[in-house]
Short mmCIF file of the C-alpha atoms (twelve columns), coordinates in Angstrom:
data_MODEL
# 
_entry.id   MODEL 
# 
loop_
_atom_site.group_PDB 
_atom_site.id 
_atom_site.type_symbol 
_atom_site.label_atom_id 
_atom_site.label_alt_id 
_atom_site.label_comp_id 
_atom_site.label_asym_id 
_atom_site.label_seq_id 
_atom_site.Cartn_x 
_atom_site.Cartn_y 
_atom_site.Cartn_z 
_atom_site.pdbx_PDB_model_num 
ATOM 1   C CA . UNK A 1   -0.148  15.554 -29.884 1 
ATOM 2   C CA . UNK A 2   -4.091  15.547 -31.213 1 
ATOM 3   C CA . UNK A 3   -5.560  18.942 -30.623 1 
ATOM 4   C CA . UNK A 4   -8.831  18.859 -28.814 1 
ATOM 5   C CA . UNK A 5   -11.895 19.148 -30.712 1 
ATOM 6   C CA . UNK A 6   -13.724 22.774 -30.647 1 
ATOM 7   C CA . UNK A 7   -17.446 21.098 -30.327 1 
ATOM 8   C CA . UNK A 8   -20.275 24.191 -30.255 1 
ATOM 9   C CA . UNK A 9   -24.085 23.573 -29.411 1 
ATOM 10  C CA . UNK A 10  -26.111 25.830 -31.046 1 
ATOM 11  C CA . UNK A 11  -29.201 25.869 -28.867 1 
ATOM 12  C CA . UNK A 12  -31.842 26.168 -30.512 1 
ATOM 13  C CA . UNK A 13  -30.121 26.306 -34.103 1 
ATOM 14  C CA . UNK A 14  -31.071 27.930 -36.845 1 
ATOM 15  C CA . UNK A 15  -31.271 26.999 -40.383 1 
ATOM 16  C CA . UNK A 16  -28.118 28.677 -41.600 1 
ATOM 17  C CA . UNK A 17  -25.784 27.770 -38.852 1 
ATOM 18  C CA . UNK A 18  -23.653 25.776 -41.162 1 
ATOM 19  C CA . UNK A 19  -22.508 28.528 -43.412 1 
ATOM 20  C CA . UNK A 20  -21.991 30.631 -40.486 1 
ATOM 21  C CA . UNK A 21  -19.692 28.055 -38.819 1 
ATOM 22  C CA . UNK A 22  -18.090 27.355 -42.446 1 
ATOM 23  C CA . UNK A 23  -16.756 31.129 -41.906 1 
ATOM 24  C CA . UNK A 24  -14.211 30.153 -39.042 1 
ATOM 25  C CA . UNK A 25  -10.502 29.070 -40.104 1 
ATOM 26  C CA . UNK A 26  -10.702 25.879 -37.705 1 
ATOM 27  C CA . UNK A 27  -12.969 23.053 -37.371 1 
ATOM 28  C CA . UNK A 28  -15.798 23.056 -35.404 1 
ATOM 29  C CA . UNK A 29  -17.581 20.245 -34.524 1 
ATOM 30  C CA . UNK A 30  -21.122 21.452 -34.834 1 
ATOM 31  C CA . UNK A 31  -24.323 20.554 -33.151 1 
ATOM 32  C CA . UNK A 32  -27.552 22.025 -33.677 1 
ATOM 33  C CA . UNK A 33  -29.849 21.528 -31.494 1 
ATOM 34  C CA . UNK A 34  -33.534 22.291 -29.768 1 
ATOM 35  C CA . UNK A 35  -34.668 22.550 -26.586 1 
ATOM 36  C CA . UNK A 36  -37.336 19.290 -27.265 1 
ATOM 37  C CA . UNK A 37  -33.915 17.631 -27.065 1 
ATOM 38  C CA . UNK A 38  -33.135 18.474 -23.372 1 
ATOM 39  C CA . UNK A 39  -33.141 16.651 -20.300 1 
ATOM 40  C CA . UNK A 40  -32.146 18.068 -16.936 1 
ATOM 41  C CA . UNK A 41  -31.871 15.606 -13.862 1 
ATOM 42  C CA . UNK A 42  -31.828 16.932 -9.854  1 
ATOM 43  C CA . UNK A 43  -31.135 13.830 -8.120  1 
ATOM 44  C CA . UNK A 44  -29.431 13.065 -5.163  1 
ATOM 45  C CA . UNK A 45  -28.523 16.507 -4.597  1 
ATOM 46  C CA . UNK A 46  -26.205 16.523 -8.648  1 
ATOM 47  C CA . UNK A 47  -27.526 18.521 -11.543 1 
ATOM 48  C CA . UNK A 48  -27.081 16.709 -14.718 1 
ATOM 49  C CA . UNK A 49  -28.193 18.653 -18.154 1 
ATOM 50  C CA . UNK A 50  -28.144 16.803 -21.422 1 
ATOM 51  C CA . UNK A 51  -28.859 17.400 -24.881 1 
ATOM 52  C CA . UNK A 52  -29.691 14.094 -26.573 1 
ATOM 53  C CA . UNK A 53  -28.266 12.217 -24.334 1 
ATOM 54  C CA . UNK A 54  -24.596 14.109 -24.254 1 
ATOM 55  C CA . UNK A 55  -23.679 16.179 -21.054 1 
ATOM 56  C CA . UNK A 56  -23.439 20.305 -22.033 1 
ATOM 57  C CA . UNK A 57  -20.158 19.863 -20.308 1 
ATOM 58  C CA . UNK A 58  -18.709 17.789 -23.379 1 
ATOM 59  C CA . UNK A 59  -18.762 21.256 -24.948 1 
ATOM 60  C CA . UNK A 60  -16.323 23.553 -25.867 1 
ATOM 61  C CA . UNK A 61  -18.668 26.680 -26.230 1 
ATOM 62  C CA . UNK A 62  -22.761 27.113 -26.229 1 
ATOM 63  C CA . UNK A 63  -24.834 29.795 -28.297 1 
ATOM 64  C CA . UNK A 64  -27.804 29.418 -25.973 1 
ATOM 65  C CA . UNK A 65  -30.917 31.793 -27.386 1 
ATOM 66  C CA . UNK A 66  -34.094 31.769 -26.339 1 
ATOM 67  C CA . UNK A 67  -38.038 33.033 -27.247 1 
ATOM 68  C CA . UNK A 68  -40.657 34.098 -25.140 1 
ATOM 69  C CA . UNK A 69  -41.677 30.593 -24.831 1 
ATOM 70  C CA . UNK A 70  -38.250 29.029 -23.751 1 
ATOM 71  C CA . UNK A 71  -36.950 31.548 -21.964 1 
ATOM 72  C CA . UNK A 72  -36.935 29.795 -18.746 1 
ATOM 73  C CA . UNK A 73  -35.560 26.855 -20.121 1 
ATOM 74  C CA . UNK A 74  -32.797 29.241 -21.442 1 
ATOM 75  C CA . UNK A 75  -32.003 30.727 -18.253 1 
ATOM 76  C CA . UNK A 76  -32.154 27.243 -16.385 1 
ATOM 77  C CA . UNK A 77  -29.624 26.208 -18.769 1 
ATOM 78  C CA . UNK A 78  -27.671 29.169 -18.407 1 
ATOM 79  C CA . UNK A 79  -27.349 29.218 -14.356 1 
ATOM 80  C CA . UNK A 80  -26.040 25.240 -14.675 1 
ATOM 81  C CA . UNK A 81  -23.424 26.364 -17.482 1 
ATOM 82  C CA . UNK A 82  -21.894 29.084 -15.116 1 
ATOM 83  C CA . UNK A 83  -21.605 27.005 -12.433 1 
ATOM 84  C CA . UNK A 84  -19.826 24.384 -14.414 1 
ATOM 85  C CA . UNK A 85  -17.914 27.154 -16.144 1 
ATOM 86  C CA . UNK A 86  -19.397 26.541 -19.616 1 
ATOM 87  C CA . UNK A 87  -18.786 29.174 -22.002 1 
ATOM 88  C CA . UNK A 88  -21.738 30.305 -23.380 1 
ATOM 89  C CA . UNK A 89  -23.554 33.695 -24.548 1 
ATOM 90  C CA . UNK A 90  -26.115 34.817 -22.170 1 
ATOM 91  C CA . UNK A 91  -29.653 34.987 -22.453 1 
ATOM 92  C CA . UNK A 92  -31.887 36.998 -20.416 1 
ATOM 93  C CA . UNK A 93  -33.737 35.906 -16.731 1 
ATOM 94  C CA . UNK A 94  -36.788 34.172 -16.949 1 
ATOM 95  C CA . UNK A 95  -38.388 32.217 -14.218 1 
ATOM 96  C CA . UNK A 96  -40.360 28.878 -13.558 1 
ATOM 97  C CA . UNK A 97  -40.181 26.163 -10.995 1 
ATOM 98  C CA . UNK A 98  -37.575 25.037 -13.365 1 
ATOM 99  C CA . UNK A 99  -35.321 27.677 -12.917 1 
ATOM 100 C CA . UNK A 100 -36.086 27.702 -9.233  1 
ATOM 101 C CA . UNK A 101 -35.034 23.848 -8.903  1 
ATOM 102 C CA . UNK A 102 -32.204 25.209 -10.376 1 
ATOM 103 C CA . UNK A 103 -30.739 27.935 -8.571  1 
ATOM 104 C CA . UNK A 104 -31.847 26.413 -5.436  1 
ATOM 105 C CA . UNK A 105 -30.000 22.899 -6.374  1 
ATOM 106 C CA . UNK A 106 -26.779 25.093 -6.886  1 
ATOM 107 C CA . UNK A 107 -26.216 25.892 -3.797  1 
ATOM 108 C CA . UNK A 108 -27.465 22.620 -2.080  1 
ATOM 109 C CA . UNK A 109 -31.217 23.182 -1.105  1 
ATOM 110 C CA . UNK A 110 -32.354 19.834 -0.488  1 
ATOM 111 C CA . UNK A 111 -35.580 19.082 -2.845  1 
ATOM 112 C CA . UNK A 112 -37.040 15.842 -4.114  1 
ATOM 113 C CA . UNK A 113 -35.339 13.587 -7.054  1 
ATOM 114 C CA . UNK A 114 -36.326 16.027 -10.527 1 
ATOM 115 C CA . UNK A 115 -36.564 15.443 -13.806 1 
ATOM 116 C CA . UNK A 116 -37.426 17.842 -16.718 1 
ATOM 117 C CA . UNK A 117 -38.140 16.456 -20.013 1 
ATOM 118 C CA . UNK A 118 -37.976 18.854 -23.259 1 
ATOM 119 C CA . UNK A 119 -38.894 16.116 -25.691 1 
ATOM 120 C CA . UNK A 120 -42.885 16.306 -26.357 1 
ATOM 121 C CA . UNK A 121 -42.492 12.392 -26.669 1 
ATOM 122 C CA . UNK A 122 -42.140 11.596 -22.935 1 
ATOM 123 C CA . UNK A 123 -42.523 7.716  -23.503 1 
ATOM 124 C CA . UNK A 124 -39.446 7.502  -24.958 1 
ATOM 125 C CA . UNK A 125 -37.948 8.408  -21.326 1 
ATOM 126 C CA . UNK A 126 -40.030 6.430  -19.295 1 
ATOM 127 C CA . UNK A 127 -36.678 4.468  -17.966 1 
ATOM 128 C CA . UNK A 128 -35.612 7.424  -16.848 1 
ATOM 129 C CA . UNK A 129 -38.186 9.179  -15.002 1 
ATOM 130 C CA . UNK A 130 -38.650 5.496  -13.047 1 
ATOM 131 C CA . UNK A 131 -34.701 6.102  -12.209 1 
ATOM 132 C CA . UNK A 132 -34.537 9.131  -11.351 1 
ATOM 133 C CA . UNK A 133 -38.098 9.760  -9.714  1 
ATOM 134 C CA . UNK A 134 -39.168 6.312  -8.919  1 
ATOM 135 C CA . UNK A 135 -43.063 5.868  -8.102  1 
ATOM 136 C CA . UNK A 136 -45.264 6.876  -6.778  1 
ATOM 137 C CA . UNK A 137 -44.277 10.603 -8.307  1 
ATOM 138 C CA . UNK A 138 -45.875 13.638 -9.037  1 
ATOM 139 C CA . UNK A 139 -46.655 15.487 -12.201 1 
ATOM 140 C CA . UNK A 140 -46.208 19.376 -12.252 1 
ATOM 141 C CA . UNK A 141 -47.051 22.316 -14.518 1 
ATOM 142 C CA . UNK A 142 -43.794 24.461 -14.315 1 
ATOM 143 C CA . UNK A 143 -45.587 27.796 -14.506 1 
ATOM 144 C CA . UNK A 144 -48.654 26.465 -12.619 1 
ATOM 145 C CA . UNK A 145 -49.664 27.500 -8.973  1 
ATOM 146 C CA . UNK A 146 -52.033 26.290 -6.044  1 
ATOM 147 C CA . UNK A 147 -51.739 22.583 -7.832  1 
ATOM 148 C CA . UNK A 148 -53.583 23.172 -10.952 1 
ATOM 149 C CA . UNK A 149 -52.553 21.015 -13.760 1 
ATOM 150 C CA . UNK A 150 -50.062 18.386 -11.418 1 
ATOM 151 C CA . UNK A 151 -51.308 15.265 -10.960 1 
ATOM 152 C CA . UNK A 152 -49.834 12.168 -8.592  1 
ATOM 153 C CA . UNK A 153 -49.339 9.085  -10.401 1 
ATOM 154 C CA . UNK A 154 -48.253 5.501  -8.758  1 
ATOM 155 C CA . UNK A 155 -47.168 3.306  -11.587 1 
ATOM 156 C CA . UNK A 156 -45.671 3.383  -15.102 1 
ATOM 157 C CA . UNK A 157 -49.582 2.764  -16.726 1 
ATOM 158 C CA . UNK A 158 -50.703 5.560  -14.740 1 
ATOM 159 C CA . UNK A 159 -48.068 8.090  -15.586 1 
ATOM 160 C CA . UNK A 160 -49.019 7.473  -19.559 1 
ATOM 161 C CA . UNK A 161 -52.883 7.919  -19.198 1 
ATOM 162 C CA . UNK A 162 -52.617 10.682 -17.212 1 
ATOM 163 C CA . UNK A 163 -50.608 12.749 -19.545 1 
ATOM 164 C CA . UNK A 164 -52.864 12.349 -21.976 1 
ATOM 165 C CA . UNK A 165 -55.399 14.254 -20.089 1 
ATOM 166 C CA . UNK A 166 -53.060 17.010 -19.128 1 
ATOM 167 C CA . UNK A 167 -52.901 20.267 -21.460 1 
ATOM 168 C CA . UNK A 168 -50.714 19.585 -24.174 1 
ATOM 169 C CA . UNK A 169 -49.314 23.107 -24.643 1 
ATOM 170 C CA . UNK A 170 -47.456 23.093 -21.211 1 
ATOM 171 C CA . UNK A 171 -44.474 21.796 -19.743 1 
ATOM 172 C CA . UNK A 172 -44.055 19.466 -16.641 1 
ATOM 173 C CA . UNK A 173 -41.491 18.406 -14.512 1 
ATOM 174 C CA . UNK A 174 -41.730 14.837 -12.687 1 
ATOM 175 C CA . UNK A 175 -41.011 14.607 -9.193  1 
ATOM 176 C CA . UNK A 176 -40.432 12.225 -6.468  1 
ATOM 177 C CA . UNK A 177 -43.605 12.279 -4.049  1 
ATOM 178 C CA . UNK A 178 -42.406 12.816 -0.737  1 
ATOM 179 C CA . UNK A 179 -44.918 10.844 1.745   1 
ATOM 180 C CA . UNK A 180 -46.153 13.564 4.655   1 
ATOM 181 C CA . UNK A 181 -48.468 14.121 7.144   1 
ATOM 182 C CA . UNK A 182 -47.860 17.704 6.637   1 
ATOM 183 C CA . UNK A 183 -45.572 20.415 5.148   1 
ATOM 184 C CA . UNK A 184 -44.309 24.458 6.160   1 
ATOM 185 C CA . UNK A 185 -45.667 27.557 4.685   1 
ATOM 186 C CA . UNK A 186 -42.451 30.205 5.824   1 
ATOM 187 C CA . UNK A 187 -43.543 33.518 4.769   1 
ATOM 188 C CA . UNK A 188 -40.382 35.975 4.026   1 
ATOM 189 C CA . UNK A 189 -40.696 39.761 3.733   1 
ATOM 190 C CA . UNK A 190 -37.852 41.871 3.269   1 
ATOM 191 C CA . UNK A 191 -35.001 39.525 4.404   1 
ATOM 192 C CA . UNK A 192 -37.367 38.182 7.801   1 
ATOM 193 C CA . UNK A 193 -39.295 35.160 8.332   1 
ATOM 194 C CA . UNK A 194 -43.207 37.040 9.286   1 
ATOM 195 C CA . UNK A 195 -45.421 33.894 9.544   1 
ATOM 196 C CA . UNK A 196 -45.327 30.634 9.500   1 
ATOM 197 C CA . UNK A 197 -47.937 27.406 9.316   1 
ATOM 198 C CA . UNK A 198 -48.422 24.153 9.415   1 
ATOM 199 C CA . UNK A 199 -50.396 22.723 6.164   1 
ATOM 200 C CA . UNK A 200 -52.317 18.934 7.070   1 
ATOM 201 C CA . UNK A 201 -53.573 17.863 3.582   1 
ATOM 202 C CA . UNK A 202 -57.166 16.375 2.963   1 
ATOM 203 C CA . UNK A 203 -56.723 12.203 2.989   1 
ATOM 204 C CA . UNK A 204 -58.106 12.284 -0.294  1 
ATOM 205 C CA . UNK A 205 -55.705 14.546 -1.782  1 
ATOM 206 C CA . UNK A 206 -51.389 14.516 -2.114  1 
ATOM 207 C CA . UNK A 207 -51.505 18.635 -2.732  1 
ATOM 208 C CA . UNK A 208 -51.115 20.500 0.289   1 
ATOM 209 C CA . UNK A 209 -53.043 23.936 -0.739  1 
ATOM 210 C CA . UNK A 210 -55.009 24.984 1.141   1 
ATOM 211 C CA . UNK A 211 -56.949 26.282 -1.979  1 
ATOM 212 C CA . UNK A 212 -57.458 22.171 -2.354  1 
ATOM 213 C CA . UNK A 213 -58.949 21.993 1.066   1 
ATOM 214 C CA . UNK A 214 -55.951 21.453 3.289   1 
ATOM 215 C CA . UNK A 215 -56.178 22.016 7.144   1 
ATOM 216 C CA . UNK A 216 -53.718 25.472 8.043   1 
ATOM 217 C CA . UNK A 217 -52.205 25.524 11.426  1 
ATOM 218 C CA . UNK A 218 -49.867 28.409 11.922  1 
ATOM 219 C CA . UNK A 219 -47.351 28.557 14.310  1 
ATOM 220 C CA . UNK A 220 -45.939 31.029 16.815  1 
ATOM 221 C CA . UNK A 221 -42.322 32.479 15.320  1 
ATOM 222 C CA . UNK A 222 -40.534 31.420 18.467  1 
ATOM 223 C CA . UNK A 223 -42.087 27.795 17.930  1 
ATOM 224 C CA . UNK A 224 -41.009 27.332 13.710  1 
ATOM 225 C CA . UNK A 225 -38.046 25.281 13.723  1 
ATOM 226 C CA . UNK A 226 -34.833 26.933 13.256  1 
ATOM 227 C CA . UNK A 227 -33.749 24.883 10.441  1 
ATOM 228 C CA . UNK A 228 -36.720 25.351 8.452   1 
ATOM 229 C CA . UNK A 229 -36.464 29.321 8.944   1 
ATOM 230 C CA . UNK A 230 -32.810 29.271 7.438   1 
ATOM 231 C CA . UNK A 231 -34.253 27.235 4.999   1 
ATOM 232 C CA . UNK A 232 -36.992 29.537 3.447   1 
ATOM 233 C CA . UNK A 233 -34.633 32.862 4.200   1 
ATOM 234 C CA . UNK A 234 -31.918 30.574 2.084   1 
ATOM 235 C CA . UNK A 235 -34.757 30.210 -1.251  1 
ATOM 236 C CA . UNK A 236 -35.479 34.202 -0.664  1 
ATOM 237 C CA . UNK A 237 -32.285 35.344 -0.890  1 
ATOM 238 C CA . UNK A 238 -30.953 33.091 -3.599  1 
ATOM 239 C CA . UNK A 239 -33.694 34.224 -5.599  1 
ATOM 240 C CA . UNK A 240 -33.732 37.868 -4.672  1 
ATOM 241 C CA . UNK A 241 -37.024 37.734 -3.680  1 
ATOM 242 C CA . UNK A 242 -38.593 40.345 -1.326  1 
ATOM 243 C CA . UNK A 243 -41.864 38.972 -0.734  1 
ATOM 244 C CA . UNK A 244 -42.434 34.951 -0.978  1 
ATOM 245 C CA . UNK A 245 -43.630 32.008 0.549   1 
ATOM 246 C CA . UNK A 246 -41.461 28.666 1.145   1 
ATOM 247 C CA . UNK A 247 -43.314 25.596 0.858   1 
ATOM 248 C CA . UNK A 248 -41.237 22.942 2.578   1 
ATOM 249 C CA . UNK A 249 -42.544 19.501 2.978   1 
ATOM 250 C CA . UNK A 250 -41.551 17.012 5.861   1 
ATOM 251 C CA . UNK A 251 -40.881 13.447 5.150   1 
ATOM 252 C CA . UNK A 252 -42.779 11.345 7.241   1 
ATOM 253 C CA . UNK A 253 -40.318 8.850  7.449   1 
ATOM 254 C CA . UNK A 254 -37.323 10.484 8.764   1 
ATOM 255 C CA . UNK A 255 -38.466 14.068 8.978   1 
ATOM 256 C CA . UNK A 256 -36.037 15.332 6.197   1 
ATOM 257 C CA . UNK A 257 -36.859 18.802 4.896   1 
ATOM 258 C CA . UNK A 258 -37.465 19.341 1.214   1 
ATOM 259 C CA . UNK A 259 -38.338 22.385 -0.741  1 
ATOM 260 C CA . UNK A 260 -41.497 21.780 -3.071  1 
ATOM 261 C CA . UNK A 261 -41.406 25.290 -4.336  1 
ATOM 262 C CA . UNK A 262 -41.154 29.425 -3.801  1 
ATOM 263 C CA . UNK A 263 -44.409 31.325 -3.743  1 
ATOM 264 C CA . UNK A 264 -44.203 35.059 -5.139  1 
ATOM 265 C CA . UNK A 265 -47.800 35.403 -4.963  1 
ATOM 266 C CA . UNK A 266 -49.043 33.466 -1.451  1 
ATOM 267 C CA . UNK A 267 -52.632 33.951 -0.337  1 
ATOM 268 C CA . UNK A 268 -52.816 35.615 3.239   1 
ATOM 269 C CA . UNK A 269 -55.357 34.089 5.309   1 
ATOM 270 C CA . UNK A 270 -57.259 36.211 7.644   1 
ATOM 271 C CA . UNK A 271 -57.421 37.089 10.849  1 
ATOM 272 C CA . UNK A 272 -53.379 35.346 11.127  1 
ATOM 273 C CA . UNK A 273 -49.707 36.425 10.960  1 
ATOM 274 C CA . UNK A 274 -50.065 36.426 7.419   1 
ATOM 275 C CA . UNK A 275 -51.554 39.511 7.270   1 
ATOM 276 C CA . UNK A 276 -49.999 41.343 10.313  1 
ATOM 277 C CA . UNK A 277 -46.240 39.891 7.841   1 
ATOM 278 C CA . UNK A 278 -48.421 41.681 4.686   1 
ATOM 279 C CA . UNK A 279 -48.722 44.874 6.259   1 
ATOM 280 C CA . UNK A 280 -45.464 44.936 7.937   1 
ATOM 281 C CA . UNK A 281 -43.787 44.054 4.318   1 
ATOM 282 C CA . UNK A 282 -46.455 47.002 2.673   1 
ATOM 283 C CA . UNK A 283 -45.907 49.353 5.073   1 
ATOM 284 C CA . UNK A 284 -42.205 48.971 4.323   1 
ATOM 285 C CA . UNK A 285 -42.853 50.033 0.679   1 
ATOM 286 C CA . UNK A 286 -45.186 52.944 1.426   1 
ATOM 287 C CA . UNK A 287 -43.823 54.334 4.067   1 
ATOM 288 C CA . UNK A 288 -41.115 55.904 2.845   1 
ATOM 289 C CA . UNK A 289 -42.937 57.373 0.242   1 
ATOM 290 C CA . UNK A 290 -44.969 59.474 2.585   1 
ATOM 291 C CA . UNK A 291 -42.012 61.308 3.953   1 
ATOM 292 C CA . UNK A 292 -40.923 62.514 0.856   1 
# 
């Protein structure tokens, strides 16, 4: 009976990791590898991670390490290897839309067709992104906010000149666009949807910010649709967040609800129940503090 080969990813590896795996008295299959090398697919509601092209779950054991810079792509990895019951080591949180997509994909958040790309040399997955995202899709700066650096992109030609203008140094993932006439701002304090609007974009623009110029129309508690609350008190509490706002876009189409992203640091228009949910969520931190 053939034994099953003991196949290890060292992620990223390190120059020595031969000799080190030279030390064990049974053959590993070894392969070192970077994170340039990693793919990770959200489509159709599956996770798929790869590292050139071969699924993590081919094997046996990962030493996943990270640095400052990767250490949301560490953590990304790590919440998709303990749901598949990888073994691996464990690296510390860090936090990006990436990891977001992530944690929120686990546990079946519905959010547009995803794909992240390690590999600097995105032509070289151009099939891909066209499978997986189709066009038109949209090009986003995991660590960017109020649509800075993302970019909307309707063919193949497009896609390729406009990353050349992007900034090199940061990472993007490509998403399905989602056509809309609209999508929901839920604002969550302390476990409790505390506002809610409506967010009409400018026709010249796909970003629905309204620090882009989109139209905000915010909506009586009583009047937010009930799946849409569960939906942004779902995001808050999978990502133990006390304070955020969901941003949950409607498809025109067929009015299916998809998560874009989680806000920890939402701007609170005045004069609205964003900043009677503020103070409510503030006073909840002070307050107690006072009595002492």
């Amino acid at each position: 009976m053939n034994k099953k080969k003991f196949k290890l990813l060292v992620l990223p590896s390190v120059n020595t990791i031969q000799e080190v795996v030279n030390q064990f008295p049974f053959p590993i299959e070894l392969t070192k590898g970077d994170f340039k090398d990693i793919t990770i697919a959200f489509q159709d509601k599956k996770v798929t991670v790869l590292h050139k092209g071969v699924d993590l779950r081919e094997f046996s054991f990962i030493w996943l390490c990270s640095s400052w810079r990767t250490r949301d792509i560490a953590y990304a990895i790590q919440l998709y290897l303990n749901q598949e019951n990888i073994p691996s080591t464990r690296v510390e949180k860090g936090t990006s839309k990436l990891t977001d997509h992530m944690a929120l994909s686990l546990i079946g958040v519905s959010s547009p067709n995803t794909l992240f790309i390690g590999r600097k040399n995105i032509k070289t997955h151009l099939a891909q992104i066209k499978n997986v995202c189709g066009y038109p899709l949209v090009i986003k700066d995991i660590k960017g906010s109020r649509g800075i650096s993302s970019a909307k992109v309707d063919s193949e030609k497009d896609l390729i000149s406009e990353l050349s203008a992007l900034p090199k140094h940061k990472k993007y993932i490509f998403q399905q666009y989602i056509p809309n006439n609209y999508d929901w701002g839920i604002m969550v304090a302390n476990g409790v949807v505390v506002s809610g609007e409506k967010s009409y974009p400018r026709t010249s623009d796909f970003r629905n910010n309204a620090a882009n110029g989109a139209q905000e129309v915010f909506i009586d508690l009583i009047n937010i649709p009930s799946h849409i609350k569960e939906m942004a008190l779902k995001n808050s509490n999978a990502l133990d967040l006390a304070w955020s706002r969901s941003d949950i876009i409607i498809d025109k189409k067929d009015q299916t609800p998809y998560v874009m992203e989680v806000n920890r640091f939402p701007g609170v228009t005045s004069a609205t129940s964003e900043v009677t949910g503020a103070y409510e969520f503030l006073s909840s931190q002070i307050t107690p503090l006072k009595k002492k």
